[in-house]
N, C-alpha and C positions, 0 to 999 in steps of 0.2 A: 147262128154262132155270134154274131154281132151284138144283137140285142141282147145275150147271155154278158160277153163282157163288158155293153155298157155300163149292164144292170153290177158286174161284179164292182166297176172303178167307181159308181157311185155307194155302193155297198162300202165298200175298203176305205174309201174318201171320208164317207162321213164317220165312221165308227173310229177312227182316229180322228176326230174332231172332239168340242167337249157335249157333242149331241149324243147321248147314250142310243149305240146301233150297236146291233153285231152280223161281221161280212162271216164268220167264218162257216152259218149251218147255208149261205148263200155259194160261198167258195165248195163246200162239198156235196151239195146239189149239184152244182155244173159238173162236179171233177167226178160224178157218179155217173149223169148222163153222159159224159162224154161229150160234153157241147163243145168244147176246143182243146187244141194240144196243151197236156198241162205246161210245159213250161212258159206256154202262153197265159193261161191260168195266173201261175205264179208272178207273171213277170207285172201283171195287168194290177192285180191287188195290191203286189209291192209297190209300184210306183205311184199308187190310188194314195197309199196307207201313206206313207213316206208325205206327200204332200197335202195330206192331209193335216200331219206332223207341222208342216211348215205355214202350214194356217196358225195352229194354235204357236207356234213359234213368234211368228207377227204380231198374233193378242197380246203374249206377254211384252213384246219389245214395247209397242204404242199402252198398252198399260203402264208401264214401267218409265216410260218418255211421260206420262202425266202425272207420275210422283206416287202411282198405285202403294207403295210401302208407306209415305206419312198419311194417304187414306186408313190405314191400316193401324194408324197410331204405332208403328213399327220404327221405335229409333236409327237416325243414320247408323252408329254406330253398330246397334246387333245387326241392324243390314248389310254393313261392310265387312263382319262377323261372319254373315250368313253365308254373301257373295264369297271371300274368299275358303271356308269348308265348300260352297258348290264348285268352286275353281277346281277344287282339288280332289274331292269323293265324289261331288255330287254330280256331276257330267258323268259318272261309270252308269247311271241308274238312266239312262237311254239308254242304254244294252238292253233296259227290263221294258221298255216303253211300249212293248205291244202288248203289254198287263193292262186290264182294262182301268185300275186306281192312278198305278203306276206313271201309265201313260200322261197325265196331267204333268211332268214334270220336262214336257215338251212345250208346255206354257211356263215353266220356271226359268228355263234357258235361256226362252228367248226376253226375259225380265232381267236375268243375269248377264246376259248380253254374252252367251258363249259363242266364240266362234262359228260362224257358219259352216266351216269346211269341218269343223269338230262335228258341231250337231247332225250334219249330212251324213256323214262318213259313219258313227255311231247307232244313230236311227235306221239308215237303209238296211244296216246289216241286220239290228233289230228284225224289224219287219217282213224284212226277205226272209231270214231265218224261223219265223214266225209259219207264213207260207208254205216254206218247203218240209219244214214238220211236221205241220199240219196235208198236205199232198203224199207227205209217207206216208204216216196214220193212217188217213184213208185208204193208199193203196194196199194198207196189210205188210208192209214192213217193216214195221213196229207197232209194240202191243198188243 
């Protein structure tokens, strides 16, 4: 059981990073075999996935602390254009952040510098949500 959910928090961890993985044909292997209680399952992935999130969260902040948008040839001004549309739409699209494109816009946040308690609050639910829809599926109670 152990070695099941290391393998799933390092499964979950990285594929919420910007390394192309996917936890979820790993998450329903376990949740087939029965290698542990799913909402341990669940709980293990989410909290993998989620901080995972806040890896790429840290990229964008220290990208963003070294000026990454005039690398970019990216005017202050369409940046402070950009920032304040992500102030206000573009922090909803972490709701979607467990989309595998999507998900890159947990390196935007942390560029934009959105609140932490935002990006947490936002992301977990994400991810969690993610999980347990995925733990339905499988068990046959939906689709």
């Amino acid at each position: 059981m152990i070695a099941g959910l290391v393998g799933l928090f390092g499964a979950a961890f990285l594929a919420a990073t910007l390394i192309p993985f996917n936890s979820e044909v790993i998450f329903v292997g376990l949740q087939l075999g029965g290698v542990a209680p799913l909402w341990l399952m669940v709980a293990v992935a989410s909290v993998a996935n989620t901080l995972g999130a806040f890896l790429n969260y840290w990229i964008g902040l220290r990208l963003e602390d070294r000026g990454a948008h005039r690398w970019m040839r990216i005017p202050d001004a369409q940046f402070d254009r950009a920032h304040h549309w992500w102030e206000r739409w573009g922090i909803w699209t972490l709701l979607l952040s467990w989309l595998p494109v999507v998900e890159l816009t947990t390196v935007l946040a942390g560029a934009m510098r959105t609140p932490l308690w935002q990006f947490t609050l936002l992301v977990t639910l994400a991810k969690t949500g993610r999980y347990i829809g995925l733990a339905l599926i499988t068990a046959g109670l939906f689709g």
